[in-house]
Structures are given as C-alpha cells and as structure tokens.
N, C-alpha and C positions, 0 to 999 in steps of 0.2 A: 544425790540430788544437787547438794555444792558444789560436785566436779562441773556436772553437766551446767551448771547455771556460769562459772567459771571459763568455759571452753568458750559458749556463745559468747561472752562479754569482748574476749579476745578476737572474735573471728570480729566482732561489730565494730571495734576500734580498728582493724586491718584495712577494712572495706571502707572506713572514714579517714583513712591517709589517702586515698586516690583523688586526683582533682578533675575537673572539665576540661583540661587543659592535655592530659595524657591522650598518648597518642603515636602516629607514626606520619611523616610526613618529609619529604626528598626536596632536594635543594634546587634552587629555579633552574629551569633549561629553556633555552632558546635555542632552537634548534634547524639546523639548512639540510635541504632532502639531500640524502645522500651520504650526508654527514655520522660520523659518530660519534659519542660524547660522554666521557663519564662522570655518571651520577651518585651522590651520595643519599641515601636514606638512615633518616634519624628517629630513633626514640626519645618523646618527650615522656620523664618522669620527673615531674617537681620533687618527690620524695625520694626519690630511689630505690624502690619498693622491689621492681619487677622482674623475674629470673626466668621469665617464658614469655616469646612476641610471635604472635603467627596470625599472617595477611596474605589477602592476595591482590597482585597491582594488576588493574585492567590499562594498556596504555593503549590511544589513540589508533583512527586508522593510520597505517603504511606504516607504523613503530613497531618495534621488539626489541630484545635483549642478544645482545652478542652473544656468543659460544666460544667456547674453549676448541681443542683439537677433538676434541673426544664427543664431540655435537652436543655437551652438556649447557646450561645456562653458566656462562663466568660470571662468577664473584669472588670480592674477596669481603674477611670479615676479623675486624683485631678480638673477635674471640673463638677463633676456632681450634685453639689450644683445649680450650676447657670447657665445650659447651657441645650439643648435639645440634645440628647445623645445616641444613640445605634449601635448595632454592629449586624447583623444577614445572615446566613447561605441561599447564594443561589445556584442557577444551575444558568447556561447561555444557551444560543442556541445550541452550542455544548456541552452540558450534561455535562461542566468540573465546577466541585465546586469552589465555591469564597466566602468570606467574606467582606460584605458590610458596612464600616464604616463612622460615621454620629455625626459631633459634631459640635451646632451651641451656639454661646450665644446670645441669645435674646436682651438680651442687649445694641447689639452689642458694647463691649467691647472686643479688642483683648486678644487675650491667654495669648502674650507676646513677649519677643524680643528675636531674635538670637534662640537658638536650645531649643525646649520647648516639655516635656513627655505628650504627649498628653492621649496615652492608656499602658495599661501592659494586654497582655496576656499570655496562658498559649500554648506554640505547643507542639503538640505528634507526635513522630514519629513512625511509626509499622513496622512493619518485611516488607513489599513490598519496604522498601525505595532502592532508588537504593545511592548507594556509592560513593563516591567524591564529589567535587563541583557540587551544584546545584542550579540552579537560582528559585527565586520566581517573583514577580512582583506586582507591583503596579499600579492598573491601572484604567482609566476613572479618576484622580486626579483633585478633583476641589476645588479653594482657591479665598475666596470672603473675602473684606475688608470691614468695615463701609461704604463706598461708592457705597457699590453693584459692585465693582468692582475686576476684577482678573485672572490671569492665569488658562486654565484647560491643564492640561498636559497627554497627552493620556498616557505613560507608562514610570515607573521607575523600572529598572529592579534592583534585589538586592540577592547578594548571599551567599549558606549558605553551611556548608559543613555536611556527615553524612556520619556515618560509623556502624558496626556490631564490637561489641565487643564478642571476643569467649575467655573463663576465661578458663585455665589449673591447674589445682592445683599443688601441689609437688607432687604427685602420676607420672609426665610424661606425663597422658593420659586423656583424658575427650571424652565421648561421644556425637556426635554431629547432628543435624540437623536442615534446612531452608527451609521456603517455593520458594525461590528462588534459580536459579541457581549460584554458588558461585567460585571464581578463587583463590586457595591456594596458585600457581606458587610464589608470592612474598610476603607472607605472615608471612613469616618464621617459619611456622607449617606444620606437613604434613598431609596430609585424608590419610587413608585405608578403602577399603572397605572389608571384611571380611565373609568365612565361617567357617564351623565346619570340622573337617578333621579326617580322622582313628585314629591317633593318640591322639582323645581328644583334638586336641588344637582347637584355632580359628587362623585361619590364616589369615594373613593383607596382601593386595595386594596396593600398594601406589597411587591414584588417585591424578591427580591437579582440572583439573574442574568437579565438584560434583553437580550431577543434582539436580533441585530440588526435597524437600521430599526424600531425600535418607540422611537413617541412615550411618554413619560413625564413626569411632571411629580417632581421632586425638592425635596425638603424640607430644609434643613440652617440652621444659622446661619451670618450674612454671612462668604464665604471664597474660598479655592481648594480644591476636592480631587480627586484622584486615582484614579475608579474604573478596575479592572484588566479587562483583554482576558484571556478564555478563552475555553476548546474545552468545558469542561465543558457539561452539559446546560440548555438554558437552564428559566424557570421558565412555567407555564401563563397566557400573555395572549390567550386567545382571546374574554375583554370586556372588554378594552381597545377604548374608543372613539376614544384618540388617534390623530392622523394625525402622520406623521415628515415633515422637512425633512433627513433624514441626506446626501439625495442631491444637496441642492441648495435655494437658497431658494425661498419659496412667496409667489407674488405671488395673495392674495385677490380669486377671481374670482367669485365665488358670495354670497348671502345667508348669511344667518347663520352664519358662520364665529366660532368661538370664540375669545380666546387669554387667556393669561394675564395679568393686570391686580391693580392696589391698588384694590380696591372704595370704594365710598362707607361711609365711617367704620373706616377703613385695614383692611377685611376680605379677604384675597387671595382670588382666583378667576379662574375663567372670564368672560369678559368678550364680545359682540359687536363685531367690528373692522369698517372699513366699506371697500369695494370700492377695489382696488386696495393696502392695505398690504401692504409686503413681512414676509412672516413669515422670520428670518434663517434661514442653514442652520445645522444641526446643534439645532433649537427643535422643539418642539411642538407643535400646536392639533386644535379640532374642529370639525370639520365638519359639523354638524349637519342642517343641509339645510331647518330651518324654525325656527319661531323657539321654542324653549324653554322662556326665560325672559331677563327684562331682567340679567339676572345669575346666576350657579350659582358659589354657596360652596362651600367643598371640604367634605365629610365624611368624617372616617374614623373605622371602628369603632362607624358610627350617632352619632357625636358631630359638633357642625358647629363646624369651624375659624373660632377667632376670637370668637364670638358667644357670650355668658354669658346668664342668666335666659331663654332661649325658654322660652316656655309654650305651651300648646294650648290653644285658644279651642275649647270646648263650647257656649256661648251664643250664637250662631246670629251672620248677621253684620248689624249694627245697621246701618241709611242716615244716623244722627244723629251715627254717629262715622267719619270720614275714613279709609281706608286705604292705605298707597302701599307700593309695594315697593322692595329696597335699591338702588334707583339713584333713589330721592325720586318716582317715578312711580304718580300717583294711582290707583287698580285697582277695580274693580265687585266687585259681591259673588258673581260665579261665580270670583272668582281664587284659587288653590290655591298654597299656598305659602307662605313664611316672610314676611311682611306688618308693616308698623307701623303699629298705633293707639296713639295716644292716648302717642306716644313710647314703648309698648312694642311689643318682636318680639314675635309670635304666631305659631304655623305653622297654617296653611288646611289640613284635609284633603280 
C-alpha cells in the first residue's frame, strides 16, 4: 500500500511541472502567393519536461508544405540524431489536408527548456490564397513527459498574413491576370479592360473588381501593389478583348497576337509579338486574329495615352507629303489612323 501511495504522489508532482503556457507554436510569416518561405516551429516548455510532441498543422487555403525529391514533406529537425521523427501528408474525414507531426526521444530525455526549434519547414503559397490575415491551426496537440505524463490540447490557432504582389515597371503599365477574383478599389492601381477601336488604338475602360481569369492591362507608377481577393460581385467585362495567361503561360501560336510594349517614341501599347514568344503566366494579350494595325496606343476616356497635339487632317491626303505610322512605317493614302506627316500626328478617318 506505501509503494502504490508513493507512485501516485510522483506522477501528481509530474503533472504540476506543466504550465498554461506549453505548447507548440511557429514563427510569424507573411507571406506573397507564389512565394516560398521557411518556417520554424517551436516547443514551448517553461520546465523542460517533455520527451514526446505530436500535432497536426491545418494551414490556410492555396498553402502546403514543400517536398523533398522523393514527394515526401521536407523537413529538417536538430534532433534527428536521437529521437523517432516524422512529418507526413494527410486527409481527414472532411477531405481537408493536414500535416502530421511526430517527435519522440526514445530515450526519454527532454528536448529542453523554455522555447526549443523543434522542426523547420519550407510553406508554399499558390495563386488560390486568399489575402489578408489568415488563420492556420494546430491541432489534436499532444505533450508527454518522462513520466508518461501531459497535457493534449485539442487546438492552437495561429496566424499568418498573404498577399499578391502585382510588379509595374517604369513603363506605367503592366499586363495582368488571376485565377481569382481581385478588388483594385484600394490598391492604389488601376484595371482596364480593353478593346481594339476604328481608330487603331486599344481602348481602356477602368474596372475595380476584375473577375477571375480576365486579362487586364494596369496602370500605376513604377512599384509593387497589393490588389485584394473577394467574393463580392465582380464588375461587367463582356468587351473585354483581353486574353488571360492566369492558368499558365502562353507560348504565341498564331498571327497577329498583341502584347504589351514601349512603342516608338516611348508611347505604351499594344504591340504585334512574332510566332513562338512565350507570353508569362499570370500576363495579358490579344489575339486579334488579323492584323489591325502596326501598333494600338492605349485610349482612355477618348483621350490617346501619351500623345500630345493630335490634329485631324480635313485636307485630303497629299502624295507630295510622306505618311508613315508609329512604328516609322511608310502607309498609302487608304490608311486610317493616327499617321505622321510632316513630323506631325494627324489621325486618318
């Protein structure tokens, strides 16, 4: 009866070393889609008790854990000398992926005291993420000490932030497109979506919420920004002539395919690419299907980007004075469009 009263006293002192405070919890990430980034996950043990830690991390949508060559989860771990060790890839009942992490020392000798790097992984994030703060979690948490003893903590919820970075150059303009739907309202960049118009040009019509897989072409000064993922309703692009590379790149199989370009006498626009260039993913262009024009300036609001003094020639078109249009290409007198004589723009109706 003294043994057995002896025994319980020990295991009640064991279970009175653990604090509120134990636990398991990974270092902040902010994180851009597309991006990868390695994480560290740490054991807190105020006492140093604990010789066995097994969780499992729910992370966000459009996240996961990288792979080794061997399509397992990579990690590393500064006790895998001495201790029984793995990290692997499951489903649950509701079909939502988890990773199941598992570090015991056989030995049972504690990890250590106070905040100890248990694991380092590698998180990806892909184009479906959604943006802002986002929770991951920690869950089914179980912490056994040399005594066989210890807290399981059903869930430690833990947050992380991500966003879409959309790069502009010093050109003004970059061609755009997402598999998701996108809110530019506070972005401080703006969408157009855009067709081809009599005049040769491409004209920009100003969107805020840009559905997904729609080609756009965006306007801002040279940077990074930030447009946001929602569910709200997106805005009317049914003349939109942009084609999207959201899903993947676009390698130019066809005739007069448009893309975005620094025009002759640094005017942005629409540009014909020639057979075979790869258009990147997540870019824009048009497909026109015949040929247009040697070049299409952007307009917007009836106004043509870039281009100051156009006039309209009334006076018929002279054979004594030269014509060529903005890529320096000589043109006949049925040509329609924004033209230079005489080193001025005229527009041809």
């Amino acid at each position: 009866m003294g043994k057995r009263l002896l025994f319980l006293t020990v295991l009640v002192l064991s279970v009175l070393r653990m604090t509120a405070d134990d636990g398991v919890r990974m270092e902040t990430v902010e994180i851009a889609a597309n991006e990868t980034q390695e994480v560290s996950i740490y054991l807190d043990d105020e006492n140093g008790i604990y010789c066995l830690v097994q969780f499992n991390l729910y992370l966000p949508q459009g996240m996961e854990l990288a792979k080794d060559e061997s399509s397992a989860v990579a990690y590393t771990t500064p006790f895998s000398n001495r201790s029984f060790v793995g990290v692997q890839e499951k489903t649950d009942s509701q079909g939502l992926t988890y990773y199941e992490f598992y570090l015991e020392d056989r030995s049972m000798l504690p990890f250590g005291t106070g905040e100890v790097e248990i694991f380092t992984v590698s998180v990806k994030a892909g184009d479906m993420i959604e943006t802002g703060e986002q929770i991951a979690a920690f869950r089914d948490v179980v912490l056994v000490d040399e005594m066989a003893g210890g807290p399981d903590i059903e869930e430690i919820p833990y947050q992380m932030t991500s966003r879409i970075d959309l790069d502009v150059s010093s050109l003004g303009y970059a061609s755009f497109s997402w598999p998701r739907t996108l809110d530019f309202t506070n972005s401080g960049a703006q969408a157009f979506i855009g067709w081809p118009t009599e005049n040769e040009t491409l004209h920009l019509e100003e969107v805020s919420i840009v559905p997904a897989n729609t080609g756009v072409i965006v306007k801002a000064s040279q940077g990074t920004y930030n447009p946001q993922t929602t569910d709200d309703d997106a805005d009317d692009v049914t003349r939109n002539k942009l084609s999207s590379t959201a899903s993947g790149p676009y390698t130019i199989d066809q005739d007069w395919v448009y893309v975005l370009s620094n025009l002759k006498d640094g005017i942005p626009g629409m540009y014909p690419a020639v057979l075979g260039v790869n258009v990147a993913q997540y870019r824009a262009y048009l497909a026109a299907g015949e040929q247009l024009a040697a070049a299409l300036p952007f307009t917007e609001d009836d106004m043509i980007t870039g281009i100051e003094d156009v006039e309209k020639d009334t006076s018929g078109f002279s054979t004594d004075n030269r014509a060529y249009n903005l890529s320096g290409q000589r043109v006949g007198d049925n040509y329609k469009g924004i033209v230079i004589v005489d080193g001025k723009k005229i527009v041809r109706k």
